[in-house]
N, C-alpha and C positions, 0 to 999 in steps of 0.2 A: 306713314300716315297719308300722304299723296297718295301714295297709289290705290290705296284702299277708298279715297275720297273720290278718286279720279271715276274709279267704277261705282260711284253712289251719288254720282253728280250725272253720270253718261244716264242709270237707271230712272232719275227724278225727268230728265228730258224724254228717255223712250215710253216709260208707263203709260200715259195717261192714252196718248194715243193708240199705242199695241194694245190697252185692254178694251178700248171703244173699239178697234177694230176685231180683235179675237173673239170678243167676248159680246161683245155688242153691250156695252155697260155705258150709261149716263152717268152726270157730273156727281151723284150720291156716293157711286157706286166706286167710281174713281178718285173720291176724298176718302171712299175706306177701303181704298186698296194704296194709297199712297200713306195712309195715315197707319195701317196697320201695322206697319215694322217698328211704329213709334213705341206701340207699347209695348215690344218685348224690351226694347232700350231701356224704354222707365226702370222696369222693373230688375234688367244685368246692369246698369252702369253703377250703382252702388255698391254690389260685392264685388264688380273690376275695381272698382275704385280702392273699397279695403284691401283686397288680394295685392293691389300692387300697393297699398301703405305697410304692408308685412313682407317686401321684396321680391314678389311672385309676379312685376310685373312684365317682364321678357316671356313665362309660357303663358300667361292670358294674351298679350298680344298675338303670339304665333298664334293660338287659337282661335282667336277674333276673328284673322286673314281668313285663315282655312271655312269656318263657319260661314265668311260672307260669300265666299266661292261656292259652297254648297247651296246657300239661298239662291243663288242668279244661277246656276243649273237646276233649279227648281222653277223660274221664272219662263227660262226657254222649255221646257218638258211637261209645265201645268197642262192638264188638260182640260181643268175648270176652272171657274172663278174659286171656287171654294178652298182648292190646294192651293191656287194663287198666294191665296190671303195667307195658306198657312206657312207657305217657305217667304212671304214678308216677311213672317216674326222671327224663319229665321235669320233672315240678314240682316234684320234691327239686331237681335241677338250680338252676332258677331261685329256690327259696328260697334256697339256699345263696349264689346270688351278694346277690340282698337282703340278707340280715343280715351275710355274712361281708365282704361287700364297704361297707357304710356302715359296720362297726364301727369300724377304722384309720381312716377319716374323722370320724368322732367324738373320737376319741381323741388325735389329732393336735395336736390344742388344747387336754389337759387334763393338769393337773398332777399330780402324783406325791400328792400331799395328798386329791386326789377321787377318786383311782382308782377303790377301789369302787365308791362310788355313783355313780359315772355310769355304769360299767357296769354297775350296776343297776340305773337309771332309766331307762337306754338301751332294755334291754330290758323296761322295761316297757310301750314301745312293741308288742314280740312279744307278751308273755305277756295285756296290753290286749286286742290279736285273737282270741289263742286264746280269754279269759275270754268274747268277745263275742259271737265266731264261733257256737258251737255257740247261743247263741239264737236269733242269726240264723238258723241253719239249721231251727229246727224252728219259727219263724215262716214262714220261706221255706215250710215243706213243707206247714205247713198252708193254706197260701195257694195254691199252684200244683203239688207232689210236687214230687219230684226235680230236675224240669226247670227249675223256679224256683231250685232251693238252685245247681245248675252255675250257671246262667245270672247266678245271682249271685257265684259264687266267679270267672266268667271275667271281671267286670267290678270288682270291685278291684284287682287287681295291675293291669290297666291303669292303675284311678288312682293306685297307687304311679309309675305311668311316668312320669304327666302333671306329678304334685309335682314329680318328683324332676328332669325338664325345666324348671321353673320355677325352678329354681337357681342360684346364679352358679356358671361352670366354676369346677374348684377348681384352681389356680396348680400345676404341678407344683413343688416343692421342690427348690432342689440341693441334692446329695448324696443323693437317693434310690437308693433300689436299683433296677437293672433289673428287668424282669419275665422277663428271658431267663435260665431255670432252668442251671445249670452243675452241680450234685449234689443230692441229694435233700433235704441238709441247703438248700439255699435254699426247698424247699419244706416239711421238719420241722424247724424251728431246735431247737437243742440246748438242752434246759430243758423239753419241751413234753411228755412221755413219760409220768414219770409224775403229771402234773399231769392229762394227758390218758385214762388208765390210772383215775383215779378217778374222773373225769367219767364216764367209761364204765360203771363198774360203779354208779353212783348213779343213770345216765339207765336204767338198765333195771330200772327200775321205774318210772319214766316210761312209758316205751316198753309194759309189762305192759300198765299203767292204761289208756291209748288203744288200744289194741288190744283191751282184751279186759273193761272196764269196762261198758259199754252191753249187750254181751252177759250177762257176766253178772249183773248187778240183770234181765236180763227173762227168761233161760231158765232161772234159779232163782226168779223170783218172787217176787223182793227187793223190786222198788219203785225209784224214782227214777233210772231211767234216762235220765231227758228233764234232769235236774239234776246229776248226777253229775259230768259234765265240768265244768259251770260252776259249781259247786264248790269242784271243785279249784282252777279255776285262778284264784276271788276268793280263794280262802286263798293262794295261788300272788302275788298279787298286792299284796295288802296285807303280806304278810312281807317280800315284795322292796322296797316302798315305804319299811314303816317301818325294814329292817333292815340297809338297803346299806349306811347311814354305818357300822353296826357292825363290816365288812369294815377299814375304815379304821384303825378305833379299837382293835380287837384285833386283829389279822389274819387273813391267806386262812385258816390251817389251823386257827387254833382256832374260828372261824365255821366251815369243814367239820365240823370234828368234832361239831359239835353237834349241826347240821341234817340229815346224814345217820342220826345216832341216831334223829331224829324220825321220817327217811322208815321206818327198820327198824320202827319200833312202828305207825306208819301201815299201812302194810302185812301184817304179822301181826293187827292186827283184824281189816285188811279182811277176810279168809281166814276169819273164824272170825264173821261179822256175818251176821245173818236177819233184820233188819229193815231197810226203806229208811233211818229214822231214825238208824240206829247205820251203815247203810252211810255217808251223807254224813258223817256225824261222822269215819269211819274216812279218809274221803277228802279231810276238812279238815285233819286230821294229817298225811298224806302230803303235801300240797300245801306246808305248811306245812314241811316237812321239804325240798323242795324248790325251796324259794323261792329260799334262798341258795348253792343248791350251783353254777349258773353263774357268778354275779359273784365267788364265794371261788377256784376254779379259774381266772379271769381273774389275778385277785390272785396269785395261787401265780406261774403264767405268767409272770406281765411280771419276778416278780422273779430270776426265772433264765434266761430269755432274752436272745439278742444286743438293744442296744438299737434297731436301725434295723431288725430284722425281726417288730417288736409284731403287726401284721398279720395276717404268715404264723406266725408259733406261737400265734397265741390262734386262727388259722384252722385249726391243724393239732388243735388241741388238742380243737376245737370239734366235730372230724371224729367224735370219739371218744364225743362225745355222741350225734352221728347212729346211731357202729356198734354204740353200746348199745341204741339206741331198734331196729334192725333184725333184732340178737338177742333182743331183747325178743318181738319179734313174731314171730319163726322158731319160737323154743324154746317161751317160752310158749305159741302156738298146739297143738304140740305135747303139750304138758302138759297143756292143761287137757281136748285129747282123752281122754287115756288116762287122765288122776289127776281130771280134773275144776276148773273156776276156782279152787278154793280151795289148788290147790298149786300152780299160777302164780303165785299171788300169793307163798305163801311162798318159792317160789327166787326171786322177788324182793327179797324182805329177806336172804335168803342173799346177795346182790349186796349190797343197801349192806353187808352186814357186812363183806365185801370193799372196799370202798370204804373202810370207817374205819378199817380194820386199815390201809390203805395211806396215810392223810393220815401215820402215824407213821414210814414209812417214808421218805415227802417232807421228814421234818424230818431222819432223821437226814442221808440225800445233800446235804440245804443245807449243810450242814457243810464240804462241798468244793466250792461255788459261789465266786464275788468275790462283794463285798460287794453286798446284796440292792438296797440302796435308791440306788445310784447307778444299779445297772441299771434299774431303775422308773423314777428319775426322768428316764433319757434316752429310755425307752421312748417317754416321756411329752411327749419335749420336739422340735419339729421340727428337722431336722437342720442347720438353720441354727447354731442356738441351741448343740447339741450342738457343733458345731464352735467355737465363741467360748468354749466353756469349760475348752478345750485349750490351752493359754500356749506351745502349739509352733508355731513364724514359718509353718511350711509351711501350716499347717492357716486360720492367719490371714491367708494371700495367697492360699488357696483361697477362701477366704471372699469 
């Protein structure tokens, strides 16, 4: 998962720039070139997500790797904006199956006690890439331009392929679910909405910052555009580290409610900051604000979700992170045409306000859930196990 992140952290740093330059494209144009791999993600990470809760998750990830290598040899060989945009969707594509497709495989094996933090340490595999990627890229650039940073982002997710070939197969499970979809609820498990709903209005502010970050520290004359992203994403990094277990210990919604308070104040400086010194500070805040907002909407997830489809709802859920990061870059580009970057940023904190106002909303509908922590802990438990803690004969001669 590094490596694969490594080279979609180095691509978030080179785009904006290489399409203003190749292309001659304004900030519109570079929010829907950065926003576009979003949507193919929305739309694969919930059948990665099933595919790997039916044991299939070892050849979705090979295939993710490979997929995203093909998109960044699409990136370096466009010859318009238009095929641009189209090998984004492939390597949203192939991200999507990497992450969404090893998560249920990670998970598989962990107890209702670690939930958080492992899905936050998990990804600290991702957020690892993205913090390392954008150095990479601007060592890459200084070394060889453009053609070095592609030629580098096409040759990690191969070595995601090679790892992740070097694996034992993983046993399918009985009692798994098929991967053959019969309604849409096998592809959105019921629990996933508005856990998924917040995710979404917190990721777009995410989604603002990459898209329109690098841009603006350099056509406002800010400063620290070569540091900005990386940044973010050590503040991004270290709060996910020290903060997963805290998911644990108090739970998903009051770990949201805190951290996206963080991202609304991140944000609102950034908009109001003229120094590079006070931009990064503004952009440690924000990272810092969303450090925890993935692994807490994880949390939320599993405890209202069927138990044997953890997979497909924290895939479906996860979709929603993509479709913010994609309005992020539609709208924002849009905005900071006409109002200029400093009101992108603020309808950004208008989003997480939206986001926090909704964590209370997730408390009151748990109200009318089954009990949170059985569902978690079968989320958690492979469906063997789930069956042996049924005392009904049928379920025991299944067995």
């Amino acid at each position: 998962m590094l490596c694969g992140y490594l080279a979609l952290g180095a691509t978030l740093q080179e785009l904006p720039t290489y399409m203003a330059g190749r292309f001659g494209t304004g900030p519109a144009l570079v929010g829907l070139g950065v926003g576009a791999a979003f949507a193919a993600t929305a739309v694969t990470r919930p059948f990665a997500g099933r595919a790997g809760d039916s044991g299939l998750a070892r050849p979705v990830v090979m295939a993710g790797g490979v997929i995203t290598s093909v998109g960044a040899i699409g990136h370096l060989l466009a010859p318009n904006l238009a095929l641009l945009i189209a090998v984004r969707l492939i390597m949203g594509a192939g991200e999507a199956a990497l992450f969404s497709g090893a998560l249920p495989w990670v998970l598989s094996a962990t107890s209702s006690a670690r939930r958080g933090r492992v899905a936050g340490w998990f990804g600290l595999s991702m957020w690892g890439g993205l913090a390392i990627g954008p150095v990479l890229a601007v060592a890459a650039h200084q070394l060889g331009g453009s053609t070095a940073v592609w030629s580098l982002v096409i040759a990690l997710p191969l070595a995601s392929t090679v790892l992740i070939a070097s694996t034992r197969r993983v046993p399918r499970q009985y009692g798994a679910p098929q991967v053959r979809v019969r309604s849409w609820r096998d592809i959105v498990p019921a629990g996933a909405g508005l856990p998924g709903l917040y995710l979404g209005l917190a990721a777009y502010g995410y989604g603002t910052l990459t898209a329109l970050l690098v841009l603006y520290l350099t056509d406002d004359r800010i400063g620290g555009q070569s540091m900005g992203l990386t940044v973010f994403a050590i503040a991004f990094l270290l709060t996910r580290a020290a903060g997963s277990p805290l998911i644990d210990r108090y739970g998903g919604l009051t770990v949201a409610r805190l951290v996206v308070l963080a991202e609304i104040v991140g944000l609102v400086l950034l908009a109001q900051t003229h120094t590079a010194a006070g931009a990064l500070f503004d952009v440690s805040i924000t990272g810092i604000g969303l450090g925890l907002v993935y692994p807490s909407a994880v949390a939320i997830t599993l405890t209202r979700a069927h138990a044997l489809r953890s997979g497909a709802a924290v895939g479906a859920m996860t979709s929603c992170w993509d479709l913010g990061i994609l309005a992020a870059g539609l709208l924002g580009g849009v905005i900071a045409v006409h109002f200029h970057y400093p009101a992108a940023f603020l309808a950004a904190s208008v989003a997480g306000a939206g986001a926090l106002a909704l964590t209370f909303a997730i408390r009151g509908s748990a109200r009318n859930t089954t009990d949170a922590g059985s569902q978690t802990l079968a989320a958690f438990t492979p469906p063997s196990v789930s069956l042996c803690a049924q005392p009904d004969s049928h379920h025991l001669v299944a067995l």
